[in-house]
Backbone as ProteinMPNN parsed JSONL, in Angstrom:
{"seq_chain_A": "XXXXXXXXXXXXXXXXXXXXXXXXXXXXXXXXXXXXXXXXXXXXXXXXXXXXXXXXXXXXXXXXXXXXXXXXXXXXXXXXXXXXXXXXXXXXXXXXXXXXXXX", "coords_chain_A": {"N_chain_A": [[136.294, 80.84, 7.056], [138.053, 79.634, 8.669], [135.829, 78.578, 10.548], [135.316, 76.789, 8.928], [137.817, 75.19, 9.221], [137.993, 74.575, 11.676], [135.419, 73.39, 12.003], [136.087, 71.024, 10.016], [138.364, 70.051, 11.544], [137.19, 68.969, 14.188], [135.44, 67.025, 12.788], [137.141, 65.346, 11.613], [138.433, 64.619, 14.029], [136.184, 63.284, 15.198], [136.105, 60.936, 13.643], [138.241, 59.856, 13.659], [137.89, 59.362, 16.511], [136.374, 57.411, 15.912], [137.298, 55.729, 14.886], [139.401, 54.503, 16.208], [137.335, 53.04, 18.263], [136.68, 51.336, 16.898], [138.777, 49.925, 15.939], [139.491, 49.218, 18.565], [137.672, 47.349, 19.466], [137.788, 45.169, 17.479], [140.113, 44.244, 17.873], [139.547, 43.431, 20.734], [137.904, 41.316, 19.798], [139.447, 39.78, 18.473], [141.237, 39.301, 20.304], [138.981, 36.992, 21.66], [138.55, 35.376, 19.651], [140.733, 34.219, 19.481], [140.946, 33.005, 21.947], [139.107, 31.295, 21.941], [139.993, 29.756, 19.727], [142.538, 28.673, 21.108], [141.042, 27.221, 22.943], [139.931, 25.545, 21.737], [142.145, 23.895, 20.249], [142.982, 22.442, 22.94], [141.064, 21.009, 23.571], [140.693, 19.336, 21.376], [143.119, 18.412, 21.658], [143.188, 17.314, 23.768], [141.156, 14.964, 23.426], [142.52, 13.864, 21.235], [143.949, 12.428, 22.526], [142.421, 10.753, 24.53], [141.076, 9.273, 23.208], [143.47, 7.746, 21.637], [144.408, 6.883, 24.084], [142.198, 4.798, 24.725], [142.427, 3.201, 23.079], [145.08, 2.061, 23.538], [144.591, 0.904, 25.801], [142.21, -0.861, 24.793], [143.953, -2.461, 22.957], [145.468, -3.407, 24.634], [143.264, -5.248, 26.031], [142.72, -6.8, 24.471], [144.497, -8.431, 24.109], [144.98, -9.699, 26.42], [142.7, -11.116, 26.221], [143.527, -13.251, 24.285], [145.204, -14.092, 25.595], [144.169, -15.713, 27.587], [142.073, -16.707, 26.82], [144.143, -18.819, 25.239], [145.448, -19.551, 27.41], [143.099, -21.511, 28.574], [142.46, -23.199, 26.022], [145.148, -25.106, 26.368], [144.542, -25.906, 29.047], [142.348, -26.688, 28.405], [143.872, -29.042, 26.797], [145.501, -30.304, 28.673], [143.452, -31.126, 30.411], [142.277, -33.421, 28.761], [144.364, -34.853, 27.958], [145.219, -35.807, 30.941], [142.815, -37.329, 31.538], [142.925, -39.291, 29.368], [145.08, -40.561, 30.314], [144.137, -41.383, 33.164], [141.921, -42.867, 32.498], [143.874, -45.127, 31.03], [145.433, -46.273, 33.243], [142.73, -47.058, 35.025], [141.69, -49.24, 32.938], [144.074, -50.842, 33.386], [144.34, -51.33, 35.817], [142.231, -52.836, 36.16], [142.585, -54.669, 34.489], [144.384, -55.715, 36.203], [142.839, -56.394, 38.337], [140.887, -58.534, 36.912], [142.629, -60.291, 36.463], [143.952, -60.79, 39.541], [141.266, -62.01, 39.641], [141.311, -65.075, 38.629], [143.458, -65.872, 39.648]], "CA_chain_A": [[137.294, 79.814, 6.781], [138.624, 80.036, 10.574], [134.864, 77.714, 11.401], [134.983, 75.614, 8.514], [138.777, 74.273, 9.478], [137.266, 74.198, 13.211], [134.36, 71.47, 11.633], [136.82, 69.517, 9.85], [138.872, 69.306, 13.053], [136.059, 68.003, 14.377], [135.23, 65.98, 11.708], [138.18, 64.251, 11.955], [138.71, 63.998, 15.687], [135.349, 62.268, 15.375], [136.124, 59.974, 12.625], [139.51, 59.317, 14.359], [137.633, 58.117, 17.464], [135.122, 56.188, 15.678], [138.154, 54.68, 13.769], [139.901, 53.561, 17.319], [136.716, 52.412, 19.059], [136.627, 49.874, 15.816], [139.688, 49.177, 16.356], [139.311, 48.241, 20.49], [136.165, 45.992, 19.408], [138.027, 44.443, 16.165], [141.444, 43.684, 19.222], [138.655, 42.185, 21.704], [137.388, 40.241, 19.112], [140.446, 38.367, 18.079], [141.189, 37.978, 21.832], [138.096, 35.987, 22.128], [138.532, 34.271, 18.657], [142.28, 33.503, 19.64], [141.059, 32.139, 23.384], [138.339, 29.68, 21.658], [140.831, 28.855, 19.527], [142.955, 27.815, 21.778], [140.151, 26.151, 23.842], [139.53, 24.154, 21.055], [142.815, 23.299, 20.547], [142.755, 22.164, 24.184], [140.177, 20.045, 23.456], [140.965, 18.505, 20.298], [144.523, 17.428, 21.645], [142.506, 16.096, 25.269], [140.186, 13.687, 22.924], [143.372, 12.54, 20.545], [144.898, 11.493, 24.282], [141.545, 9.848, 25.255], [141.109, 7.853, 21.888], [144.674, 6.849, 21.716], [144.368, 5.841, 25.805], [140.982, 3.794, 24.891], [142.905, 2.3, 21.541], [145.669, 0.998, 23.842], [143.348, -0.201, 26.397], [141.529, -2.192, 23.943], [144.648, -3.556, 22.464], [145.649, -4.592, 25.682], [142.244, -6.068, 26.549], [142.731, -8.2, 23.275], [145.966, -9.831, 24.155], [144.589, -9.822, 27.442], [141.765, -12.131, 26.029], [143.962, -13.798, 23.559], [146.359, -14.857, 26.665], [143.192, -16.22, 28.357], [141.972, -18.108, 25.136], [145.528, -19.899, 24.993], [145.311, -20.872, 28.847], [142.018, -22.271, 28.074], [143.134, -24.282, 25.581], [146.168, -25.768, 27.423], [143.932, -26.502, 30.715], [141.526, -28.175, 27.725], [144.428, -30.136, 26.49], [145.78, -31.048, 29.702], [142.171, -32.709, 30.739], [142.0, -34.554, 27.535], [145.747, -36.024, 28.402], [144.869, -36.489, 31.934], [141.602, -38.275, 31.102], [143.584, -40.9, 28.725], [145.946, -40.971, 31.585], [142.592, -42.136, 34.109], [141.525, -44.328, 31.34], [144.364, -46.242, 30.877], [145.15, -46.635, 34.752], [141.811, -48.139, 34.92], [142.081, -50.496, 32.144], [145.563, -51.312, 34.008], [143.119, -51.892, 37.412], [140.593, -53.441, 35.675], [143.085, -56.305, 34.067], [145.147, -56.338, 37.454], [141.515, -57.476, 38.95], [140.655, -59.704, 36.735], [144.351, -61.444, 37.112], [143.687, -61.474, 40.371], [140.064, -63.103, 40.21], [141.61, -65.989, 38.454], [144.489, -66.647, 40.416]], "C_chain_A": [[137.726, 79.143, 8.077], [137.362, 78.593, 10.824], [135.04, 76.563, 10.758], [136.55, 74.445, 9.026], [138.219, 73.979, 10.872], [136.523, 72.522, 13.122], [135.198, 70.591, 11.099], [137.457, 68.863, 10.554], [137.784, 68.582, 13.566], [135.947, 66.605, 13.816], [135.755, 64.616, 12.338], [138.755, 63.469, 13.076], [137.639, 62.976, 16.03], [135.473, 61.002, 14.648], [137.169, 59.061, 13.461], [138.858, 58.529, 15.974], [136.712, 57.329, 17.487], [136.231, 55.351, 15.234], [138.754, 53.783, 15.312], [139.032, 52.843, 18.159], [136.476, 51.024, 18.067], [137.583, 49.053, 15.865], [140.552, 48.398, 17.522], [138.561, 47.432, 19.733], [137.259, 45.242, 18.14], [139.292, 43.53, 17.795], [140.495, 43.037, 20.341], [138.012, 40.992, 21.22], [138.08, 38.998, 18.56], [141.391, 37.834, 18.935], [140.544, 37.184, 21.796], [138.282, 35.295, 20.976], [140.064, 33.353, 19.255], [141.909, 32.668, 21.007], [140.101, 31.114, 23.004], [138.793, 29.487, 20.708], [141.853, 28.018, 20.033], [142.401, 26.912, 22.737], [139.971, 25.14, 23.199], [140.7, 23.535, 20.636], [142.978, 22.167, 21.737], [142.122, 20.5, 24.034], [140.26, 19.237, 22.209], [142.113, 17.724, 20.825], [143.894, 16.201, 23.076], [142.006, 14.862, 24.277], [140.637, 13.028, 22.116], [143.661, 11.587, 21.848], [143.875, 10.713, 24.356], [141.604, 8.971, 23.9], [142.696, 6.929, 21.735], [144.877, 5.831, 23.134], [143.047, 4.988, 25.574], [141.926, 3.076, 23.63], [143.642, 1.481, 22.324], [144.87, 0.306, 24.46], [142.698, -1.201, 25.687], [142.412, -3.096, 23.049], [145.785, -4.454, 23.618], [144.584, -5.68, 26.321], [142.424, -7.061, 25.795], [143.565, -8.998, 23.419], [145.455, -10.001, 25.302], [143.88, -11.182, 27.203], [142.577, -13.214, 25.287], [144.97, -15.057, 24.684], [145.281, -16.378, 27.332], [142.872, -17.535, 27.58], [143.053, -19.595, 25.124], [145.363, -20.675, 26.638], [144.479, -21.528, 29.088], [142.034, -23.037, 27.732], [143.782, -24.904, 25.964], [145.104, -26.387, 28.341], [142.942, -28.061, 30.116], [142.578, -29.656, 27.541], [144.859, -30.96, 27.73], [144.594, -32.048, 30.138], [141.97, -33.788, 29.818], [143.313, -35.261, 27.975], [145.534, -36.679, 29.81], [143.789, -37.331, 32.0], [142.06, -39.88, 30.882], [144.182, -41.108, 29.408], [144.671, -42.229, 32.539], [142.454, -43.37, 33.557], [142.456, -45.402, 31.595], [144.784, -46.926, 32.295], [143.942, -47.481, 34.94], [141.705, -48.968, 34.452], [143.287, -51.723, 32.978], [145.119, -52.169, 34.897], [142.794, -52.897, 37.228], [141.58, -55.112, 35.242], [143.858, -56.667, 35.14], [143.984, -57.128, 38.066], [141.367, -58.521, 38.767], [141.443, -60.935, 37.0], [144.118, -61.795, 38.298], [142.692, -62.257, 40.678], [140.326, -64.517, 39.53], [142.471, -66.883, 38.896], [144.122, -67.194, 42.023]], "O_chain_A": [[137.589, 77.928, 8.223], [137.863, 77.557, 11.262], [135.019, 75.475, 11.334], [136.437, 73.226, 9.158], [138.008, 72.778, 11.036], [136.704, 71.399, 13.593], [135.211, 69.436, 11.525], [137.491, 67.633, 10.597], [137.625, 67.424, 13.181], [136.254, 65.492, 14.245], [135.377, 63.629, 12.969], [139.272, 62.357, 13.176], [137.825, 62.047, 16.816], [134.907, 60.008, 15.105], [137.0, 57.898, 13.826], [139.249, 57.458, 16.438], [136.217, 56.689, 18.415], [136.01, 54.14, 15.229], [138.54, 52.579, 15.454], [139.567, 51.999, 18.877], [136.152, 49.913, 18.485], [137.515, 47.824, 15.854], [141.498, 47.612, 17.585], [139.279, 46.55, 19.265], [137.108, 44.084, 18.527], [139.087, 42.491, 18.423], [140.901, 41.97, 20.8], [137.661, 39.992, 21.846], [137.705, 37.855, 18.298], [142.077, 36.815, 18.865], [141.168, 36.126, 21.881], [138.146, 34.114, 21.295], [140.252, 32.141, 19.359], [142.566, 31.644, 21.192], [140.147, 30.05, 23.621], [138.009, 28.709, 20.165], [142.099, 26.894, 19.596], [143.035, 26.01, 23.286], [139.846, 24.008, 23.667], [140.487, 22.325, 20.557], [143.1, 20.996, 21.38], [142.546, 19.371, 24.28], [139.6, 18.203, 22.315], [142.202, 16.526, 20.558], [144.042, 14.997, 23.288], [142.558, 13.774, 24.442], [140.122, 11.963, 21.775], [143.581, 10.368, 22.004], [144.283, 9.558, 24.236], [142.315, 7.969, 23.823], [142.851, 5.708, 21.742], [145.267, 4.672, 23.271], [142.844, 4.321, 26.589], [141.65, 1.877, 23.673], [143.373, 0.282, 22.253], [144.379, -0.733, 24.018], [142.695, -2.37, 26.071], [142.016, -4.124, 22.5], [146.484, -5.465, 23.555], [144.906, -6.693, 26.942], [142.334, -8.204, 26.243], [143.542, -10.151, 22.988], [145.411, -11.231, 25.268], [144.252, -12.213, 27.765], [142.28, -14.327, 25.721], [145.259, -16.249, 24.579], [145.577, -17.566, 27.46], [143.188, -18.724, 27.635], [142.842, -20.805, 25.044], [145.22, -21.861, 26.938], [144.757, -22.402, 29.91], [141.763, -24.014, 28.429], [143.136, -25.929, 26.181], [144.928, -27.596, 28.191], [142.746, -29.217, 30.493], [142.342, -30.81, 27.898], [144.603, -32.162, 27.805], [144.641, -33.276, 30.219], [141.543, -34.902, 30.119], [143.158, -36.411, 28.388], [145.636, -37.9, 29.934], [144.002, -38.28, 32.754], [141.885, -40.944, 31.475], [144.139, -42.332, 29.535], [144.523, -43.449, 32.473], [142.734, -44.508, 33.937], [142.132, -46.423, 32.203], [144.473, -48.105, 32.465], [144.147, -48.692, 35.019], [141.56, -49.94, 35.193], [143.274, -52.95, 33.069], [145.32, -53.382, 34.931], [142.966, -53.875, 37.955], [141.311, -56.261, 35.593], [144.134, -57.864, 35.226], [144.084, -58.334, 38.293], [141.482, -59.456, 39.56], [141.179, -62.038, 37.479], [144.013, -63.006, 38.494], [142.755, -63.075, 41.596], [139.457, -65.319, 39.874], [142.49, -68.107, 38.761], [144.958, -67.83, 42.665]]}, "name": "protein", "num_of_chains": 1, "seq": "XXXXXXXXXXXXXXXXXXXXXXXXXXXXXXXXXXXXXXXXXXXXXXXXXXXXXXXXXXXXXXXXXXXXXXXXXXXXXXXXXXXXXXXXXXXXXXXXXXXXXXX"}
């Protein structure tokens, strides 16, 4: 009786440190799940930041262009007014000349 409680001690002392070496490896394992989860956290929140920092960027490039566009226009309209300006100055010239080639 005396050997067989001996083997179940055993037994059990073996079972018991198969049960805690499962339970080191199971605790290293959900370190490393928990640290590439938080890596990928990491990295999911870095590449909202970069898409949101390229989104503004490109909605500042657009008013950027939009600004450009408009001073474009303007510079157009201004030459078209200064033009008819030219024009009619010349006309102005042109009949002051002739006035004078008759007088």
């Amino acid at each position: 009786l005396q050997d067989q409680i001996v083997s179940l001690q055993v037994t059990l002392q073996n079972a018991r440190a198969e049960k805690l070496a499962e339970l080191e490896d199971a605790r290293v394992r959900s370190k490393s799940a928990e640290a590439r989860a938080s890596d990928f956290a990491q990295l999911w929140t870095d590449a909202k930041r970069a898409r949101d920092a390229d989104a503004a960027a490109l909605r500042s490039a657009q008013a950027d262009a939009r600004t450009a566009i408009a001073d474009r226009d303007q510079l157009r309209a201004t030459i078209v007014q200064l033009n008819a300006q030219l024009a009619a100055q010349a006309a102005t010239a042109e009949t002051m000349r002739a006035e004078a080639e008759r007088a």
